[in-house]
C-alpha positions as CSV (number, residue, x, y, z in Angstrom):
1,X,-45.0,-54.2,-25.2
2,X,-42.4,-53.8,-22.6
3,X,-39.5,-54.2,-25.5
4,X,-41.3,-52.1,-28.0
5,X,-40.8,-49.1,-24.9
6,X,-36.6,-49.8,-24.9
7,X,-36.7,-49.3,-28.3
8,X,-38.5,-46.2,-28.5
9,X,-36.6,-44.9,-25.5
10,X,-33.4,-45.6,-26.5
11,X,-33.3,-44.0,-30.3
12,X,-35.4,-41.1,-28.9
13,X,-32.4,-40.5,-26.3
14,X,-30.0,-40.3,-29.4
15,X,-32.4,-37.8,-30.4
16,X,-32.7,-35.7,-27.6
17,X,-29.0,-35.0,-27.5
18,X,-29.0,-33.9,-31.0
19,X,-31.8,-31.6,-30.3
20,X,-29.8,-30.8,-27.3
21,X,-27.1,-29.3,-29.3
22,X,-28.6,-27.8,-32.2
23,X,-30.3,-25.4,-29.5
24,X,-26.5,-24.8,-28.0
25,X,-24.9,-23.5,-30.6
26,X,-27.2,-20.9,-30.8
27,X,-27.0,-20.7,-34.3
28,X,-30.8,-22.1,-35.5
29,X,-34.0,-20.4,-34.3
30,X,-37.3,-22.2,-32.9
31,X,-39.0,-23.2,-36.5
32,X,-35.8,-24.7,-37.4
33,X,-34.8,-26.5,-34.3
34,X,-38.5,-27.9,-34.5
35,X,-37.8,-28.9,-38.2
36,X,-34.8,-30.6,-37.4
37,X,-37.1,-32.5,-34.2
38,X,-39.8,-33.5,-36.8
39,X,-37.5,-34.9,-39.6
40,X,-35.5,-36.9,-37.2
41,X,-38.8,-38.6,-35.6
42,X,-40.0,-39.3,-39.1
43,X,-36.6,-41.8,-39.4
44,X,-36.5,-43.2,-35.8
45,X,-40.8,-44.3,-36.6
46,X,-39.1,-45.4,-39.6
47,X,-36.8,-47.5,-37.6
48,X,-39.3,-48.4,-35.0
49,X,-41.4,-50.0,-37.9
50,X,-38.7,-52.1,-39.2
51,X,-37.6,-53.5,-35.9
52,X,-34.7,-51.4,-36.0
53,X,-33.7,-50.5,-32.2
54,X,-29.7,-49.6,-32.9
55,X,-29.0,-46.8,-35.5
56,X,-25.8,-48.9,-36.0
57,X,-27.8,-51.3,-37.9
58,X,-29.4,-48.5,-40.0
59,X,-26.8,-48.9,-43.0
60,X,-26.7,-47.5,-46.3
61,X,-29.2,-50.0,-47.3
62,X,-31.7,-49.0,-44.9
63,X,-30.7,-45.4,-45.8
64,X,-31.7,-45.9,-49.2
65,X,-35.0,-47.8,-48.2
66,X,-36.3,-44.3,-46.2
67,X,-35.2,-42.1,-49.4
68,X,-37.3,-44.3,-51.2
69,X,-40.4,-43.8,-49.3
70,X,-39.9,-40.8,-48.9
71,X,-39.8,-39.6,-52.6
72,X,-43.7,-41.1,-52.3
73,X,-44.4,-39.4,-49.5
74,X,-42.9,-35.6,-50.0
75,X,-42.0,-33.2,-52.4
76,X,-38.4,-32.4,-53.8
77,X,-37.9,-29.5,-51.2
78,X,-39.1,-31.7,-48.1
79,X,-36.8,-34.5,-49.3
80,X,-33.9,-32.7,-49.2
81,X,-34.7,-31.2,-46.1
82,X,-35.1,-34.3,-44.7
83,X,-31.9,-35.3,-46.2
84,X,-30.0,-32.7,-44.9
85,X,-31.1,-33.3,-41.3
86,X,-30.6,-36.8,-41.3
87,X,-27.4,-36.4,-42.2
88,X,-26.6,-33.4,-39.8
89,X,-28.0,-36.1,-37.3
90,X,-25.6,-38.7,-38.0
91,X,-23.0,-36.4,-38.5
92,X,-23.5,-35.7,-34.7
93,X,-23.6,-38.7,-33.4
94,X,-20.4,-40.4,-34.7
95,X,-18.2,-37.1,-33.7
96,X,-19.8,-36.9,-30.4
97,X,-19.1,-40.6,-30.4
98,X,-22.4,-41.6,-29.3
99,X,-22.4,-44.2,-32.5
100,X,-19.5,-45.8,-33.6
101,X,-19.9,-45.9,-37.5
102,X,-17.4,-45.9,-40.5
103,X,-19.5,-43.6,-42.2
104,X,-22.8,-41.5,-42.9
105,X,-25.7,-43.8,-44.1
106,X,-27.2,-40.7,-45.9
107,X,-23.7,-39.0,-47.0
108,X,-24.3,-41.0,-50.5
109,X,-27.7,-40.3,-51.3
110,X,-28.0,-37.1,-53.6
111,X,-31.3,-36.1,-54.6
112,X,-31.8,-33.8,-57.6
113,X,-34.8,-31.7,-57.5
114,X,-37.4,-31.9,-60.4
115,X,-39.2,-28.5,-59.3
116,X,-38.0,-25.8,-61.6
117,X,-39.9,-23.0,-60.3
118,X,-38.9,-20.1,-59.7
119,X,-39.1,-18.4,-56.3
120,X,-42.5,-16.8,-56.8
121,X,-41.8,-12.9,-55.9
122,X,-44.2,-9.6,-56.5
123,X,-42.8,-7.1,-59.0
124,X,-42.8,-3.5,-57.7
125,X,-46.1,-2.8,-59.3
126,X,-48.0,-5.6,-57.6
127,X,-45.6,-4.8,-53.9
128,X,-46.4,-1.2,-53.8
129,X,-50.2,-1.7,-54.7
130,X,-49.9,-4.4,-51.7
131,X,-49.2,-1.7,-49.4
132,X,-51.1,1.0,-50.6
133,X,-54.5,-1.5,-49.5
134,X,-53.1,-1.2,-46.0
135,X,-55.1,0.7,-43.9
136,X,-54.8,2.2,-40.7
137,X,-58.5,3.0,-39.1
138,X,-58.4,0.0,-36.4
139,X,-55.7,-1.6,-34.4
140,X,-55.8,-4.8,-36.6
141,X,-55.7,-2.5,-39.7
142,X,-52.6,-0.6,-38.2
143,X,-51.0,-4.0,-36.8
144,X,-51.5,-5.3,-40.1
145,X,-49.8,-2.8,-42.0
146,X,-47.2,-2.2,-39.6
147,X,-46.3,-6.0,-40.0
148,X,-46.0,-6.5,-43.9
149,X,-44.2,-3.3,-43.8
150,X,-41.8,-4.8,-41.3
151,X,-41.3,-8.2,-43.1
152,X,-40.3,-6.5,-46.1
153,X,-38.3,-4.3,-44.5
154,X,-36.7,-6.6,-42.3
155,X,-36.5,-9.7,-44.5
156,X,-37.5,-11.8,-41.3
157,X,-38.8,-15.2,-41.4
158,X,-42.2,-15.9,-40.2
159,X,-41.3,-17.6,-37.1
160,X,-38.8,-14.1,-36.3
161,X,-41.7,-11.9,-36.6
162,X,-44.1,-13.6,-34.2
163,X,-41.1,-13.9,-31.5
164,X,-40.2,-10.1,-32.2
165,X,-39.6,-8.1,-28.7
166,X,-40.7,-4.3,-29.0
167,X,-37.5,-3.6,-26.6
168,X,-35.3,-4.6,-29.2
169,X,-36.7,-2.1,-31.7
170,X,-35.2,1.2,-32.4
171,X,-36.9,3.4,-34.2
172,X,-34.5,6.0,-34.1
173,X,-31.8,4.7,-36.1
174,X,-34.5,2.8,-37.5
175,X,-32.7,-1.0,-36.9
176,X,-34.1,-4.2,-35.0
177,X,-31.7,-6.3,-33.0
178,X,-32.3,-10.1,-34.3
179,X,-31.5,-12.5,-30.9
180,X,-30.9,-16.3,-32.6
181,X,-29.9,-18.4,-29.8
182,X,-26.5,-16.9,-28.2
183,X,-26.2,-15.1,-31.3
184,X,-27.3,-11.1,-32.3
185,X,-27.8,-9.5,-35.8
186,X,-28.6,-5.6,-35.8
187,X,-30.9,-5.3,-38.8
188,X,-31.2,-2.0,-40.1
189,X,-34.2,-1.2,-42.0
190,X,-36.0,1.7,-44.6
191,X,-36.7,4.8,-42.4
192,X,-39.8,4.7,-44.6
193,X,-41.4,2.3,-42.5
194,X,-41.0,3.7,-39.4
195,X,-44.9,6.1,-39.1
196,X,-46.4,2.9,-39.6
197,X,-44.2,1.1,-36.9
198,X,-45.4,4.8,-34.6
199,X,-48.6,4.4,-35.4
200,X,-49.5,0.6,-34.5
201,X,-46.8,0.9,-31.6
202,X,-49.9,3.6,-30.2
203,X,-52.6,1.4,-31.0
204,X,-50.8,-1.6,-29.2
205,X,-50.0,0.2,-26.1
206,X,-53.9,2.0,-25.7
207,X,-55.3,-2.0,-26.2
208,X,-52.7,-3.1,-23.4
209,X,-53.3,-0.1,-21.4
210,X,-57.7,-1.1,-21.6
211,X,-57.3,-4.3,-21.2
212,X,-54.8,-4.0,-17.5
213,X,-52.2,-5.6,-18.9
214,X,-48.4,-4.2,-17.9
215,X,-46.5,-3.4,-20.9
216,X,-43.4,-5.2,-19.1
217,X,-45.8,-7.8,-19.0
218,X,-45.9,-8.5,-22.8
219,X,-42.6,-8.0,-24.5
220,X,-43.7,-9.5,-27.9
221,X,-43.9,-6.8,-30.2
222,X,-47.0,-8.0,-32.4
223,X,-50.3,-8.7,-30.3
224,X,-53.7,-9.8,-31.1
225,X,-56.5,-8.1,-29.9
226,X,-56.6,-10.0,-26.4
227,X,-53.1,-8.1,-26.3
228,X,-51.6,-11.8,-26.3
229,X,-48.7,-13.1,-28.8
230,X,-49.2,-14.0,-31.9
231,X,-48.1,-17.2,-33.6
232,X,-46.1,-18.1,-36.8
233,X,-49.2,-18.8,-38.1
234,X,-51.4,-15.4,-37.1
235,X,-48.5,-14.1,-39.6
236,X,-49.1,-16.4,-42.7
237,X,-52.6,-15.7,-42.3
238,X,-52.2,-12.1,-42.3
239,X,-50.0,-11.9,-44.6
240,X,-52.7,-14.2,-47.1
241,X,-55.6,-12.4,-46.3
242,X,-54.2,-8.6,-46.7
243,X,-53.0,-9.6,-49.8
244,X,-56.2,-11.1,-51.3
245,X,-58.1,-8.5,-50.3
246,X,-55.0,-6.3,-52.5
247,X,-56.4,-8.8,-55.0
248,X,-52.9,-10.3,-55.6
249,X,-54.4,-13.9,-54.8
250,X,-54.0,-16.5,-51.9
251,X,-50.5,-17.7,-52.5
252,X,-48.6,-14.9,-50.7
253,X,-46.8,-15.5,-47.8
254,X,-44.5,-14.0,-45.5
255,X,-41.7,-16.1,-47.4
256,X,-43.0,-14.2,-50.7
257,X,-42.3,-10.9,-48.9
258,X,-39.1,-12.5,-48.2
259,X,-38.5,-13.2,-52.0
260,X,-39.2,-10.0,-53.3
261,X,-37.4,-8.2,-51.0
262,X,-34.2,-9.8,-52.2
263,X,-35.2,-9.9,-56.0
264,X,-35.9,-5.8,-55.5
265,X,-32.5,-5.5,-54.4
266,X,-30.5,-7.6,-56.3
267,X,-32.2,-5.8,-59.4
268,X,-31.7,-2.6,-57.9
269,X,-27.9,-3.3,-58.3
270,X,-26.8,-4.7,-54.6
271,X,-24.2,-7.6,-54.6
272,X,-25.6,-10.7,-54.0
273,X,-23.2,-11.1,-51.1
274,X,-25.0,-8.1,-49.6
275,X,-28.5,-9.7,-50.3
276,X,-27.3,-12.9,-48.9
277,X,-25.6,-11.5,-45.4
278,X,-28.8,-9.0,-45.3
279,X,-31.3,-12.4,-45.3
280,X,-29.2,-14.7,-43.7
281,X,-29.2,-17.4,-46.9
282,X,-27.1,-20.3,-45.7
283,X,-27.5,-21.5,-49.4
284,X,-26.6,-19.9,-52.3
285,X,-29.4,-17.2,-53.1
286,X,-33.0,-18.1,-54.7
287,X,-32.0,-18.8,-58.3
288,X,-34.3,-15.9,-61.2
289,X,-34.1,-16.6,-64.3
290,X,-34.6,-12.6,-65.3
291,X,-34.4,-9.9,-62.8
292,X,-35.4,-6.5,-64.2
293,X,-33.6,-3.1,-63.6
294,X,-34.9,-1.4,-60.5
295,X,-31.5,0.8,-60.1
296,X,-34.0,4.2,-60.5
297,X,-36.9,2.7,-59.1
298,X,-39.2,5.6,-57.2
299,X,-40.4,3.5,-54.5
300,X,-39.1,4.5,-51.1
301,X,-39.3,1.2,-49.5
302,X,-36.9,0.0,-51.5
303,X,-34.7,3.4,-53.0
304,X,-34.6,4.3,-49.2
305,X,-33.5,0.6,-47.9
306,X,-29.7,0.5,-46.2
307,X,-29.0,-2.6,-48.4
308,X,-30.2,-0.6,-51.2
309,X,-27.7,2.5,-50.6
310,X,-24.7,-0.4,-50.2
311,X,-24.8,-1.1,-54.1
């Protein structure tokens, strides 16, 4: 038992200084710092299991062993994540020098996806029926709204939107400052949005106001009715249940919002450079097969967005 603890201790210290520097650079938020965690530990219990205690030792072969299992295990897009991390992993560790190795075990392993679908995305019929079912008669109703609104507007993740601070919203100039890590983004949004923003803002404030709680005291910017943060997941489940009750099914998520946002544009007639810098794609943007015309489209939340007017 007493070896079986050095071996654990010893990969999960290789480990801990990756994680130590992905957060460092400031350049990846919470959700994918914790992706990056959770991939890695996946390979080292993979290790662990083979009686592996030296990443040294984990060649090509081995390498090829984990791709293996994990095409049984995951889908193409997990794969490939996984992939990528691993090999951001071992990237780190032979230019920090904390492994000496001639090269990446997982530099050779390419893995072509099988999934061909599309992005799935809501046209503008299906988007602006979605917000029309909003209501506003309640806090959660206004919260609610406010929220989808934001997402689309925004284009922030789901993970963004539960760590969003209400001191680094201005509603003026209608823009919200993005904090990842050391690094800051002003994203400028549709004006449009901005009386539903007001109008939950109120609500939020008169809950913390009942409840005795300070608003210095909660900085997050979407609550729950215990005036407490939300999670990532309070938003995919908002997000799901607004929009089956718009009776546009289950399967929309904040991601969806994401989507459509950068379909809308990109067939409004905006670059797909804009689109890309406005999202903050690291890849090369969500591949549609057809993208209608929405270059006189008469819906404000997207005719009145800043990346729209930057055609």
């Amino acid at each position: 038992m007493e070896g079986k603890g050095i071996m654990r201790d010893k990969l999960s210290k290789q480990k801990e200084k990756f994680l130590e520097y992905i957060k460092s650079s400031g350049k990846f938020s919470e959700n994918t710092v914790s992706s990056y965690n959770n991939d890695v530990e996946k390979f080292l219990n993979f290790l662990r299991s083979e009686k592996i205690n030296d990443l040294t030792k984990a060649n090509e072969k081995v390498a090829l062993r984990y791709y293996e299992k994990l095409k049984k295990e995951l889908k193409d897009r997990s794969v490939m994540r996984n992939l990528s991390s691993l090999r951001k992993f071992y990237d780190f560790l032979r230019e920090s020098g904390s492994v000496k190795m001639n090269s990446n075990p997982f530099k050779c392993i390419k893995h072509e996806s099988k999934e061909k679908e599309e992005p799935r995305v809501l046209n503008i019929a299906e988007i602006s029926e979605f917000f029309r079912s909003l209501g506003t008669g309640s806090f959660l109703d206004s919260r609610d709204r406010a929220m989808i609104l934001f997402i689309y507007g925004t284009g922030l993740r789901a993970s963004e939107v539960a760590e969003a601070k209400i001191n680094r919203l201005d509603l003026e100039n209608a823009v919200y400052v993005l904090k990842t890590g050391k690094n800051k983004k002003v994203v400028p949004f549709s004006k449009r949005i901005v009386p539903a923003l007001r109008d939950y803002i109120e609500y939020r404030n008169k809950l913390l106001k009942k409840a005795g709680i300070k608003k210095y005291q909660n900085r997050f910017l979407f609550i729950n009715i215990r005036g407490e943060r939300i999670t990532r997941q309070t938003v995919y489940i908002v997000v799901q249940k607004r929009a089956e009750i718009a009776g546009l099914g289950k399967n929309v998520t904040p991601s969806v919002l994401r989507n459509s946002l950068a379909f809308h544009l990109l067939g409004s007639g905006t670059s797909g450079e804009v689109v890309k810098e406005f999202l903050r794609y690291t890849t090369l943007l969500p591949k549609y097969e057809r993208i209608p015309n929405f270059s006189r489209t008469k819906f404000e939340y997207l005719s009145t967005h800043p990346a729209f007017k930057k055609r």
